[in-house]
N, C-alpha and C positions, 0 to 999 in steps of 0.2 A: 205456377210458382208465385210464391207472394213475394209482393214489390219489397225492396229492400228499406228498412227504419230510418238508416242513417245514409246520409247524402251530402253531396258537392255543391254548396251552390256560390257561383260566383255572379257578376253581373252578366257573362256572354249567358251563359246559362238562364238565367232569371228571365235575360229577352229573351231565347230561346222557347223557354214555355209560354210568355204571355204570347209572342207570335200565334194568330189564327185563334185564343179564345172564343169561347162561343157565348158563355153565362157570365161572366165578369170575371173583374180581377180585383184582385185588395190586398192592397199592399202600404204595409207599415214598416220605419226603420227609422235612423236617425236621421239619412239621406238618400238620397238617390242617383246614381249615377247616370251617365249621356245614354248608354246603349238598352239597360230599360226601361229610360225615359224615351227613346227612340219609339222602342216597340209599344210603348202603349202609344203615344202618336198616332204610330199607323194603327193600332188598333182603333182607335177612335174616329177612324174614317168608316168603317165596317160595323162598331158597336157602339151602341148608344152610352154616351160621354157618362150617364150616370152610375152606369155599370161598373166604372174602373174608377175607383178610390184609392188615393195619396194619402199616407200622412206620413209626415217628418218633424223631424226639430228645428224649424227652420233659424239655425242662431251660427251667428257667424265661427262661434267656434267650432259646430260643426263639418263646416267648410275647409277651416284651417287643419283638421282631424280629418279631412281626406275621407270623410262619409260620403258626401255628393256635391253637386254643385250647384250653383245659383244660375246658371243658364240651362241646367235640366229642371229645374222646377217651371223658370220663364220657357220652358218651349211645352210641357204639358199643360201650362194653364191656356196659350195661342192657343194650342189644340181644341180648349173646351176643357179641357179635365180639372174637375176643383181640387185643388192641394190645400190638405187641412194642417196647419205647424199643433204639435203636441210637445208642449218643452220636457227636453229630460229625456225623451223617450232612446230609449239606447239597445232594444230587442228588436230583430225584426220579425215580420210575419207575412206571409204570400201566402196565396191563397186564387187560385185559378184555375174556374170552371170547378170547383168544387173541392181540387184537391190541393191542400194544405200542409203549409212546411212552417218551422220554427226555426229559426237561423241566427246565429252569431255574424253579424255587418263586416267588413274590411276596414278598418280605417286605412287607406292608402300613405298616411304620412310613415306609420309604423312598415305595412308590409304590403306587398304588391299584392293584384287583385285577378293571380296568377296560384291556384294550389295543385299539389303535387299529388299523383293519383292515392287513392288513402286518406287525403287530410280530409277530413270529416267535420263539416260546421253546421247542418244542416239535421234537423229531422222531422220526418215524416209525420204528420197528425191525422188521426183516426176521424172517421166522419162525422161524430159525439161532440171530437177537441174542435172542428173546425164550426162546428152551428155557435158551439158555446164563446169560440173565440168572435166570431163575427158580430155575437149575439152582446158583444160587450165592448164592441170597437166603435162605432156611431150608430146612428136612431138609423140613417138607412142601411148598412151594414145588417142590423139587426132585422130589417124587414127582409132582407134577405134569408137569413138564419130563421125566420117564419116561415117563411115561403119553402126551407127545404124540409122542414120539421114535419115526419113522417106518421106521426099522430097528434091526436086533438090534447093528449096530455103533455106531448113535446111543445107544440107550441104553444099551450097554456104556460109552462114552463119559460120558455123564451120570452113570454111578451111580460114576464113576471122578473124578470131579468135586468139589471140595471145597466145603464154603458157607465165604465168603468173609462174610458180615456179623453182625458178632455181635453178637444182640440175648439183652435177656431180658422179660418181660412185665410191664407197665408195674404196677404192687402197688399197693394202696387208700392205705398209708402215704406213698408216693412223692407222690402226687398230693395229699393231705392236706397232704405240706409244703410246699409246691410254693404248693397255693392261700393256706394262711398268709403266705408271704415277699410272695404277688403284695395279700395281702390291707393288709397292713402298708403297703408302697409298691406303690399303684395304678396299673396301665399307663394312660398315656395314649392317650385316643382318638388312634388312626394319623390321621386326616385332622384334626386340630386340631396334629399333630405334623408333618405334611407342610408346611402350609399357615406353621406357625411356621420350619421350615427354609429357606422360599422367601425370604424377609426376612431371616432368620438369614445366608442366604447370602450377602448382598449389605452388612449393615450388625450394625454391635454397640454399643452404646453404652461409652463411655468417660467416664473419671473422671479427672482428672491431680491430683496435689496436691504442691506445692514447700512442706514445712513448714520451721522451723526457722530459715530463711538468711536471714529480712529479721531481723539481729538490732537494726540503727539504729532498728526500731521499738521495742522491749523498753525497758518501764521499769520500776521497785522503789517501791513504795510507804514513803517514810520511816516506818521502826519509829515504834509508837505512844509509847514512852519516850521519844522523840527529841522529837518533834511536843508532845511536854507542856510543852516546854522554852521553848517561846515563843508557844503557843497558849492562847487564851482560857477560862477556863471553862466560860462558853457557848457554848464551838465546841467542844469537847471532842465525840468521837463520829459529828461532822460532817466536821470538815477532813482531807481525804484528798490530803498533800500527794504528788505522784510526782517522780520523778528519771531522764534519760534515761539510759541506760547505755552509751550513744556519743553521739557529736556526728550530728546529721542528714547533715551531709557527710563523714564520717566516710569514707579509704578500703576500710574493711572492709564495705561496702554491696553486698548482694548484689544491688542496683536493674537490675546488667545479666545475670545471670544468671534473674530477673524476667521482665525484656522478652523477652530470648529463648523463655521457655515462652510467654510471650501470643501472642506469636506464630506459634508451633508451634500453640497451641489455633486461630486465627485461622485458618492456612494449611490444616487438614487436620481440626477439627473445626468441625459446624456445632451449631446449639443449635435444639433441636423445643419451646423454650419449657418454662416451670417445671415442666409435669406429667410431660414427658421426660427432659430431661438432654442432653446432647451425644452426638451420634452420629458415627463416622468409617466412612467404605467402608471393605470389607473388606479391596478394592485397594489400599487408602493405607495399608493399617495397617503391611506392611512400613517403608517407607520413614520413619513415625510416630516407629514404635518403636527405627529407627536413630539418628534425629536425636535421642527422649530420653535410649537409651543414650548418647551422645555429651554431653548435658547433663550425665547422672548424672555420668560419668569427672570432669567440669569442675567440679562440685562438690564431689569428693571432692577435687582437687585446691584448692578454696577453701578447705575447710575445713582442710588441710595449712599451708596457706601463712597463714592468718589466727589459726590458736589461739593463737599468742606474742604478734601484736602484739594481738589480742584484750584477753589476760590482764592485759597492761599496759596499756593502757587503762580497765579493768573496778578494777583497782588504784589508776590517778590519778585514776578519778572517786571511790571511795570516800574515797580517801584529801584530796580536796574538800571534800567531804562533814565528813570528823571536821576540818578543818582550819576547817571553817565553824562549826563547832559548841563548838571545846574552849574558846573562851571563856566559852561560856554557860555550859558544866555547871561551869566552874570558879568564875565567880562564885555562881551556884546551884545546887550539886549537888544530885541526886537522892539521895534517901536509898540506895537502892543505892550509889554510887560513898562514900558516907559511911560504908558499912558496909565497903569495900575497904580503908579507911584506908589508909597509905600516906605518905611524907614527902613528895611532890612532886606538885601537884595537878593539873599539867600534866598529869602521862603517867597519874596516874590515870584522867583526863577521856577521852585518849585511850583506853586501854583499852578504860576502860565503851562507848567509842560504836563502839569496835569490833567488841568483842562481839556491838554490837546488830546492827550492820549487816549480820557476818559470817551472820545468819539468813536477811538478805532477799538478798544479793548472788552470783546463780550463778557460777559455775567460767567460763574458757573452754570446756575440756572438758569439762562439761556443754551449755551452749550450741552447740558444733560438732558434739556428739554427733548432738544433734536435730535434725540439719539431716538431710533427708530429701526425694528425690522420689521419688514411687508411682505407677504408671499400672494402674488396673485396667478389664477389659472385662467385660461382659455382653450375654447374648443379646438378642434379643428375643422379650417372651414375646405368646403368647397374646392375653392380654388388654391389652395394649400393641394390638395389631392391630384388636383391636374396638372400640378409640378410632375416632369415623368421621373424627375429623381428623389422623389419624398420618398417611395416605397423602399429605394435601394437602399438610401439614408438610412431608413427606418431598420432595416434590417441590417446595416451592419452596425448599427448602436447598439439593436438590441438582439444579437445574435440565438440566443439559444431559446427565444417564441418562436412558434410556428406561423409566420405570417403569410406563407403561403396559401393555409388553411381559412387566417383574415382576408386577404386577397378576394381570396377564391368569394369569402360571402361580400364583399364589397364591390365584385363586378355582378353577381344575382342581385344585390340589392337595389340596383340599375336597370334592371330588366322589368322595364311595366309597361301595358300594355297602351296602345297608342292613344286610347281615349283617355286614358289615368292622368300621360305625361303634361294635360293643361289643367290646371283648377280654378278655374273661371264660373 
């Protein structure tokens, strides 16, 4: 019965065939994980070291992409075995004792290194595809693919044959720096990174904040000069009079551009209580972010339409204010306005309390300035997850998902295999 095309291969497996090699082994991929870095080790006590050829990409993102590790490459070269870095390289290819596969790698941060019978990443190459592969992976590789070439015209062929992958051997300083950057910012464990994306996928939490635009609420504290003018001695320190800076019905009230975000939070975000924050599906967030753009435009267009009649307004309350006031300084000036001297005690009064006021009293264009809405997201992390009440939460905000079904791939996504769960 001929051997079957398509095949499983994971890393138990991989070590599994390099185990007991007789002719070599060669092996190409982005990286390499602990357990067929294990098995060529020991192979290499029994086979001479030249025989078994590494190449990877040795580059730290491949690390953090959960291809291999940096202490399986440092335990094959102990061994003797030369590991040659080929950047980029993202196929892989084995090749042992003659017989030869083509494979799609695991990246372990995406999905565990663990497949279900069926999943097929692997296939099988003809004994034509494996001289020609070998015959194009390095100059020894190739003297290999000489050596198997079954006529004087195949290996005229072969040695007519260019190597196609260019590597060079992976140097002590390389992997030195390599462990420093990984040492600095530490890979997270793949299956606490899986198990976070399952969540991730589906929910983020969100922040809205409309600052600036209720300015009907904004008030100025009357300068303490002012307040001295009809305040007690013994209130002195205490009396904290304020002054609204619009009328509460005021039409510059941004009370319905207000309403509309409450409602926007309402319609599309749900609240997992004080220790969370507010979460939106990921599905909604389109649509979220339409309707706030659409706020933002409306507010940029309030704040246009409102700085003039603002300003004047900001103007007649002040000008209240000194119009409330010029008779008192004028009957009892403060020794400031006394030191202004001046022939008419009217406008001196005015002045003085203008001055004062002009400290505490903002601009329009200050006030429209800071008018601002912000929407920011975040993931969900980790330890968000190992709250044991996020999920409950999670489901009774958002009742009619199947989160069971999220669940369910969020505890598999957790499931990797013991070697996987350190990426060192």
């Amino acid at each position: 019965m001929a051997a079957p095309l398509f095949e499983t291969l994971t890393s138990p497996y991989i070590a599994h065939l390099c185990f007991g090699a007789k002719q070599g082994v060669y092996y190409a991929a982005p990286g390499i994980q602990t357990e067929p870095a294990d098995a060529l080790c020991a192979l290499a006590k029994s086979l001479d070291a030249d025989l078994i050829q590494v190449f990877v990409d040795f580059d730290e993102r491949v690390f953090r992409m959960g291809y291999g590790s940096v202490n399986a490459v440092k335990s094959l070269q102990e061994a003797g075995i030369m590991v040659r870095s080929s950047p980029g390289l993202r196929t892989g290819l084995l090749v042992v004792d003659g017989e030869g596969y083509i494979f799609t790698p695991t990246a372990l941060y995406l999905e565990a290194d663990e497949r279900p019978e069926g999943a097929l990443n692997a296939m099988r190459m003809t004994p034509d595809q494996v001289r020609e592969a070998l015959s194009r992976l390095s100059p020894a590789a190739k003297a290999v693919a000489v050596a198997m070439a079954k006529t004087p015209e195949d290996k005229a062929e072969i040695e007519a044959t260019a190597v196609e992958v260019t590597s060079e051997l992976v140097q002590p300083d390389v992997i030195q720096a390599v462990e420093k950057r990984i040492e600095m910012a530490p890979i997270v464990k793949f299956d606490l990174a899986r198990q976070v994306r399952v969540y991730s996928s589906y929910l983020q939490y969100v922040e809205i904040k409309l600052t600036g635009a209720s300015v009907e609420r904004r008030r100025i504290t009357i300068p303490a000069g002012i307040q001295k003018l009809v305040g007690a001695k013994d209130l002195e320190g205490r009396l904290r009079t304020t002054f609204d800076l619009i009328a509460k019905n005021s039409e510059l009230s941004a009370k319905p551009l207000v309403d509309r975000l409450n409602s926007l939070r309402a319609d599309f975000t749900r609240s997992l209580g004080k220790d969370h924050g507010r979460v939106v599906l990921k599905s909604a967030k389109p649509l979220l972010d339409e309707r706030l753009s659409k706020l933002r435009a409306d507010l940029e267009t309030h704040q246009t339409n409102t700085e003039a009649a603002l300003q004047t307004q900001l103007d007649a309350s002040k000008a209240a204010i000194v119009d409330l006031y010029t008779q008192v300084v004028v009957v009892n000036p403060p020794d400031a306005v006394r030191g202004m001297g001046g022939s008419d005690p009217e406008r001196s009064a005015k002045s003085w309390l203008n001055s004062q006021l002009d400290r505490v009293f903002p601009s329009a264009e200050g006030l429209v300035g800071k008018m601002s809405l912000s929407s920011q997201y975040k993931d969900v992390t980790f330890g968000t997850l190992n709250d044991p009440g996020f999920v409950k939460t999670v489901k009774e905000a958002f009742p009619d998902n199947d989160w069971e079904k999220v669940h369910e791939e969020f505890q598999a996504a957790g499931e990797t295999p013991a070697s996987a769960s350190a990426p060192a």
